[in-house]
N, C-alpha and C positions, 0 to 999 in steps of 0.2 A: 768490248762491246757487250750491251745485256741488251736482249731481247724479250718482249713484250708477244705471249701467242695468247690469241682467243680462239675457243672452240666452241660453236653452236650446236648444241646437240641435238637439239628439236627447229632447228633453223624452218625445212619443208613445213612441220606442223604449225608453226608459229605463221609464218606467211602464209598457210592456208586459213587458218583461223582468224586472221583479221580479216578476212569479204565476209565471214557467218555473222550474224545478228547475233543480238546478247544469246537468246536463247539455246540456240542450235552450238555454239559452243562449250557450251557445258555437257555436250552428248559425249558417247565415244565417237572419236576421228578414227579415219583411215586415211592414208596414201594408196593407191597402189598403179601399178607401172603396167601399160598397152591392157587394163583393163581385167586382170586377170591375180597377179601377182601383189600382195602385200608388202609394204616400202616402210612405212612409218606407221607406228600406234600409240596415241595418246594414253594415260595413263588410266581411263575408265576403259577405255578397251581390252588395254593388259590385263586389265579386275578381270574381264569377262574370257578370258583367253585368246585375244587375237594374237596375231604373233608375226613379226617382217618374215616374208617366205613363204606364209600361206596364202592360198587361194582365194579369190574374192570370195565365192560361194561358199568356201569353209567359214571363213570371217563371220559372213553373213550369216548363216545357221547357229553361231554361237553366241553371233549378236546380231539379233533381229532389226535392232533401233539403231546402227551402227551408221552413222556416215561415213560416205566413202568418196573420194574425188580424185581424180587424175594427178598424179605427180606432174609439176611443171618447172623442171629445171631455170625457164626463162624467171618465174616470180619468184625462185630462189634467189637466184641473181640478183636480182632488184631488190634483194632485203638486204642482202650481203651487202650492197652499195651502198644502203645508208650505215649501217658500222662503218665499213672503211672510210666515209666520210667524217662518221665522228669520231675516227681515230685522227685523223689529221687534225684536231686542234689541239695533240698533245706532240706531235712528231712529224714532221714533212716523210720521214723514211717509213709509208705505209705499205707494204706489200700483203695481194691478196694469199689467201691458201683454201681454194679450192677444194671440196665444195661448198664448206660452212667453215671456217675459219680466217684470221689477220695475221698478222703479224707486227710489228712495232720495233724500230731500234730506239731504246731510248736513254740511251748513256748522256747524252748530249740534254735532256728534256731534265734529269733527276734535282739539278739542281734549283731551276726553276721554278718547279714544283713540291718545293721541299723534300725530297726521298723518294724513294720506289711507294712507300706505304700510300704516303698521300697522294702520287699520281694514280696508281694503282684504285682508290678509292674515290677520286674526282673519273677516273675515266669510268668506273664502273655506273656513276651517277649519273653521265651524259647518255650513256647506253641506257638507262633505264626505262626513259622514253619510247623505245623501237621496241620494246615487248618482249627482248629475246631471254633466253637463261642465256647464261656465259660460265663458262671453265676457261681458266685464266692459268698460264703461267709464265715465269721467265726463269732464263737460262744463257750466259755466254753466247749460244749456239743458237741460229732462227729452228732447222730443222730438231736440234734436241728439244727447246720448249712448246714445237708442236705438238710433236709426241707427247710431253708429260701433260699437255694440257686436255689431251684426248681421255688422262687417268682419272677422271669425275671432278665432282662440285669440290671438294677441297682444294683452294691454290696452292702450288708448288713452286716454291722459291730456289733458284741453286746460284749461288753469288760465283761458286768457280769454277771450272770444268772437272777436280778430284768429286766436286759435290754433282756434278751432273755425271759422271762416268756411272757414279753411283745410284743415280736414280734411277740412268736407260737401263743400266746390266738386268734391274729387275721387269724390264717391259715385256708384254710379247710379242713375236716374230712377227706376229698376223698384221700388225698396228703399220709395219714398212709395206710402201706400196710396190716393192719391184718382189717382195715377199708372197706377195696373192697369190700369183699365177701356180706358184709352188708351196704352196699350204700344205697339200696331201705328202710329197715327197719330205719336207724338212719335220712335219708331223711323224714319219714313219722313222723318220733318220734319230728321232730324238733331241731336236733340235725347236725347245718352246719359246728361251729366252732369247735374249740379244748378246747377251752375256755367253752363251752357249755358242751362238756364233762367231764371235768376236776370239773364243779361244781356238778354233781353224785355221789351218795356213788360207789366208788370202788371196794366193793364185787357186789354189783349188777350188776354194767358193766361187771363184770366179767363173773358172774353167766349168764346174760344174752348174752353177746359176745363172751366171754371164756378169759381168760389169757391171751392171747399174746395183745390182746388191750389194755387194763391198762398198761400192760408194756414197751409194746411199747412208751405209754407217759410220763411214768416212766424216760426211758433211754433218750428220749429229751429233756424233763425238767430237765434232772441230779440228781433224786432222784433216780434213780438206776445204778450199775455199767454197761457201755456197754464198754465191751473190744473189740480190734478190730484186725484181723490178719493181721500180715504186709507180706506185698509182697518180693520176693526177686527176682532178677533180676537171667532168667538163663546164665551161665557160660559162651555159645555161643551166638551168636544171629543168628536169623534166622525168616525171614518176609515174605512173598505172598503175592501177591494181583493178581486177577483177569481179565483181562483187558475186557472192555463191549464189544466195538468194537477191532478186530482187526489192531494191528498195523503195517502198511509196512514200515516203512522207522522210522530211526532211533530218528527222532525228534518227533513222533508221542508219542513213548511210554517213550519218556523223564521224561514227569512229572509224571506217575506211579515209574518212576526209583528215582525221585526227592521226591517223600514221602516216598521210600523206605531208603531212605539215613536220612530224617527227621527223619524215627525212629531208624536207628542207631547210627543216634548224641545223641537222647536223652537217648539209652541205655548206649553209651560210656559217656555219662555225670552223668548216674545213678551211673557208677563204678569210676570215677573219672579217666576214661581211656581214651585212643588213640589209633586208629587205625592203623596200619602197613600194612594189606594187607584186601582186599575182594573183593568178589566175586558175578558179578551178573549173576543169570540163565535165560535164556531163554527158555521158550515152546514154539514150534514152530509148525504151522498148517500143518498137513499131506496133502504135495503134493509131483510130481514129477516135478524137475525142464527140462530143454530144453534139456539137450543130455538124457532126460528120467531116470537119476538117480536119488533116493529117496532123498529129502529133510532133514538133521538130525534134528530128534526129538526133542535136546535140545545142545542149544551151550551156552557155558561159558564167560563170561568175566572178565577175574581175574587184580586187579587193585593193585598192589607194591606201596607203596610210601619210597621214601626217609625218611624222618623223619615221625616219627607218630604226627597224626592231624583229627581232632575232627569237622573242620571247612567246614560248610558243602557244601560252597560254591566253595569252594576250592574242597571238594571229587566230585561234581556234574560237574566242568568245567573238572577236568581229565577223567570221567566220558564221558560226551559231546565230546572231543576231540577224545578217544578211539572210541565209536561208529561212531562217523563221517569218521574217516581211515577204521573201518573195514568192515560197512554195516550190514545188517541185509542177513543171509542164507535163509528166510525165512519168514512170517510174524508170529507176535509173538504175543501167546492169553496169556500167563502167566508171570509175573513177580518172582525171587525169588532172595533175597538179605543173602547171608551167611557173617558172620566174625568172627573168631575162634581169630585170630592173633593180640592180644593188648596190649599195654605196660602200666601198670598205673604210674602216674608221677604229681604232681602238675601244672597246668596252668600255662602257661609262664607270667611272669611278664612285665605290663604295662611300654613302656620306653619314658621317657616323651624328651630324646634326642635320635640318632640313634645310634646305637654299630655296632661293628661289627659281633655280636652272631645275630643282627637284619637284619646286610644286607646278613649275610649266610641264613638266610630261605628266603629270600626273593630270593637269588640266587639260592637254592635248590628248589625253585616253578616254577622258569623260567624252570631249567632243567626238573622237570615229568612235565609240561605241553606242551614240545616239544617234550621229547620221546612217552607220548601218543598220539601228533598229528604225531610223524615222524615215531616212533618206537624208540626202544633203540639202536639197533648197527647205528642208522644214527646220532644220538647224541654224540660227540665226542668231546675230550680236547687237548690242547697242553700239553706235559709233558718236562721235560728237559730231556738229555743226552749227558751223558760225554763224548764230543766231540768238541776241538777245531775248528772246521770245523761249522761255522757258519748256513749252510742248511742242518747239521746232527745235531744239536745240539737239536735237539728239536722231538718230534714221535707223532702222533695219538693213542688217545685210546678211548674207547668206556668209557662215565661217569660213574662213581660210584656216585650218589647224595648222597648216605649214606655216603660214604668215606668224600665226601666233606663236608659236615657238619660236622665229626667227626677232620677235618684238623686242628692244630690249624693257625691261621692268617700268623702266622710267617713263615710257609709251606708252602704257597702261591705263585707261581712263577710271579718275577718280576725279570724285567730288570736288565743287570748287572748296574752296580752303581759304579763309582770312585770317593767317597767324596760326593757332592753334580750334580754331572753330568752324566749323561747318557752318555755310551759309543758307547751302542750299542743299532739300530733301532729298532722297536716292528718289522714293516715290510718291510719285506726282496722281493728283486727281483728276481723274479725266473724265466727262468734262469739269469745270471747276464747280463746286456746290455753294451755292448762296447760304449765306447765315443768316441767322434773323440779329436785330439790332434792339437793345434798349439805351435810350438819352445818346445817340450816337456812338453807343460799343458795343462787340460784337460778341453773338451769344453762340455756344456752342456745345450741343445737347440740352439747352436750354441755361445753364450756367455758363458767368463771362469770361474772357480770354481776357488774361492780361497778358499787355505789352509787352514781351522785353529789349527788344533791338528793330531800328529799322529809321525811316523808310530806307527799303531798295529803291529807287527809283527805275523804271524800266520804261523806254518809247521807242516803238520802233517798229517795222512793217510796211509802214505810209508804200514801201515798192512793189510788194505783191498782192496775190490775191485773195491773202486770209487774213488780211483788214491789220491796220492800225492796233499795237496794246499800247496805251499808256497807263501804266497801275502802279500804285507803292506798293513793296511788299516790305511784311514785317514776320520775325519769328513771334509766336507769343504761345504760353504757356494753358492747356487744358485744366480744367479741374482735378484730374487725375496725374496731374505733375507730368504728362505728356508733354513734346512739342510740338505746334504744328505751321506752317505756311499760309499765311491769309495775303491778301493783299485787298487795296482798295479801287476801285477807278479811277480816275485822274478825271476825265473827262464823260460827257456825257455818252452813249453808245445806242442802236437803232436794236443790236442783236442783244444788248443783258442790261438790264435794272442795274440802276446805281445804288451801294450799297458796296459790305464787305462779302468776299466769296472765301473758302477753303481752298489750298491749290496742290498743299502737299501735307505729308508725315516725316517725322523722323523719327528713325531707326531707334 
């Protein structure tokens, strides 16, 4: 077995620091615990001398500008979920380790992935989204590669338990959890390393520390079984976070909204799924606004996509564009991201030329990034309809970007076509423009058009109620070696002079 351990070092500071707005996180941070006690300190703090273990009011004296905020084991948790979520698209065997760390078996994953090196480097890149630092290592052993990965930013590799024996011997004591409780005694005994321990008879460690410390050594050395329980991802997902400062305007709480999305990539990647629709909540601060009516509580922003997509830059710009059309009702202290609605599907395949399955996402991205910035009914297509009558032939409708993806190529409305020639112009003039005429031909810009193909002949309407066309149309050539659409009337009319009119251009 090799085992895959992550270790979060700044896990609390990291999930406290995404509710701060750009500015305030660049401060020194604090942790600290029932209001009193020092827990965590970012690294401008440490400049100034804060230090885990002191007093808020010490903190505070040595750093004036210092923020500080309650440690919240529950929004640790909730960070931790989205890693172990994006551990699951390298490994089904993902076990937590409490209180900022994973775990990974991935003997089974290596080949897939071509090696440890490049799992190890694709998994560090899915993580890189969540914000967190990561120490990373592996080992035979789940509990030995925790431990090594607790040893800093450099990864530690041990391919077989003579190489891991040899990394724990150098750890110390303090790093094993059944070890705490007796810190001061095994400190006194002379006893720093593990190594140290490890040359003790066994009953006596026991006898003297109890059970769980020999075992404990036991299960990171791999002379004992250490099973582990795997995670499984729930069926919904569903994330909070807290925002520090309030936010009033919609770019403020962007990036609260933007690691909310971080962790639904990596749940949609733990199930090897896609998203179709979600939903992001807002809690909103109790006031009354100007005509004196109450502020709502919590408004909704529910986000459709055409095709399901996973891509999270992609969900954060439709995301971005929505907020910016509809504003904030209110300022907003809470975050909450739901998604129930997900299709699972293999990953689209890499195209090393363009298709046209490639240029339809790529055209169903234009479209939900316009209807989130316009709305939907202002989003609209040309369709055809069967109607010889040139400025009927064609209607308005509101997009289906679902439909459109599901079109095949062939469905597509293009121009009529005779052999290799275009008949008729993309754009039409509307209404049609009278030309002037010299000796019966038709002048345009004041110099004549000539002929070159035609007539179209066109009759037809006599059944509705935008009257009868009969006209020839003909393509004919501008002075400028342009093309353009004229036609003539056929018959005499009550609503336009007889004569030739302009009716289109082409392209």
């Amino acid at each position: 077995m090799l085992w895959i351990a992550l270790h979060l070092p700044l896990l609390s500071l990291e999930s406290f620091a995404a509710t701060l707005p750009p500015e305030l996180r660049r401060m020194p941070l604090a942790l600290v615990q029932a209001q009193r006690i020092v827990t965590h300190a970012n690294a401008g703090a440490r400049a100034l001398g804060v230090r885990p273990g002191q007093r808020r009011n010490t903190a505070l004296g040595l750093a004036p500008q210092l923020v500080t905020a309650a440690a919240d084991p529950l929004r640790d948790a909730r960070a931790l979920q989205g890693v172990l979520h994006a551990c699951l698209a390298f490994t089904p065997a993902v076990s937590a380790l409490p209180p900022d760390g994973a775990l990974l078996e991935v003997q089974a994953s290596l080949r897939l992935f071509g090696g440890l090196e490049k799992l190890v480097s694709r998994l560090r890149e899915a993580l890189q989204p969540l914000g967190h630092r990561v120490q990373l290592a592996s080992a035979p052993t789940a509990l030995g590669a925790g431990l090594l990965a607790r040893c800093g930013p450099a990864a530690t590799h041990c391919a077989d338990l003579p190489v891991l024996h040899a990394a724990l011997d150098a750890l110390p004591v303090a790093w094993l959890d059944a070890a705490r409780d007796h810190a001061d005694a095994l400190q006194g005994m002379g006893l720093s390393r593990l190594a140290d321990l490890r040359r003790l008879p066994r009953a006596g460690l026991a006898r003297r520390f109890g059970e769980a410390l020999p075992d404990e050594i036991d299960r990171a050395y791999g002379e004992r079984p250490d099973p582990r329980d795997r995670i499984v991802p729930a069926p919904v997902f569903e994330s909070r976070i807290e925002l520090f400062a309030r936010a009033d305007t919609s770019a403020q709480l962007l990036h609260g909204a933007g690691l909310l999305l971080a962790r639904l990539v990596a749940w949609l990647s733990a199930q090897h799924a896609f998203a179709r629709r979600f939903a992001l909540e807002l809690q909103h601060e109790a006031r009354r606004q100007r005509d004196d009516r109450a502020a709502p509580a919590a408004s909704t922003i529910e986000i459709a996509l055409a095709a399901p997509s996973r891509d999270l830059e992609h969900l954060l710009l439709l995301l971005r564009e929505r907020l910016d059309r509809t504003g904030l009702a209110a300022p907003v202290l809470d975050l909450a991201l739901h998604c129930d609605d997900i299709v699972r599907a293999p990953p689209p395949n890499g195209e090393l030329f363009p298709s046209a399955q490639g240029e339809r996402e790529g055209l169903m991205r234009l479209v939900e990034r316009l209807q989130a910035r316009l709305g939907r009914p202002r989003v609209r297509r040309l369709a055809r309809v069967q109607d010889h009558r040139p400025e009927r032939a064609s209607a308005s409708h509101e997009v289906d970007a679902a439909a459109l993806h599901a079109r095949p190529a062939a469905q597509r409305a293009v121009p009529a076509l005779h052999g290799d020639l275009v008949t008729r112009p993309i754009w039409l003039v509307e209404p049609a423009q009278p030309l002037a005429e010299r000796r019966d031909q038709p002048l345009l810009d004041g110099a004549p058009l000539q002929l070159l193909s035609g007539p179209e002949r066109i009759e037809a309407g006599w059944w509705d109620e935008y009257g009868t066309a009969a006209r020839d149309y003909f393509i004919a050539q501008a002075a400028d070696a342009s093309l353009v659409w004229i036609y003539r009337l056929r018959l005499p009319s009550l609503d336009a002079a007889q004569g030739w009119y302009l009716h289109g251009r082409f392209a």
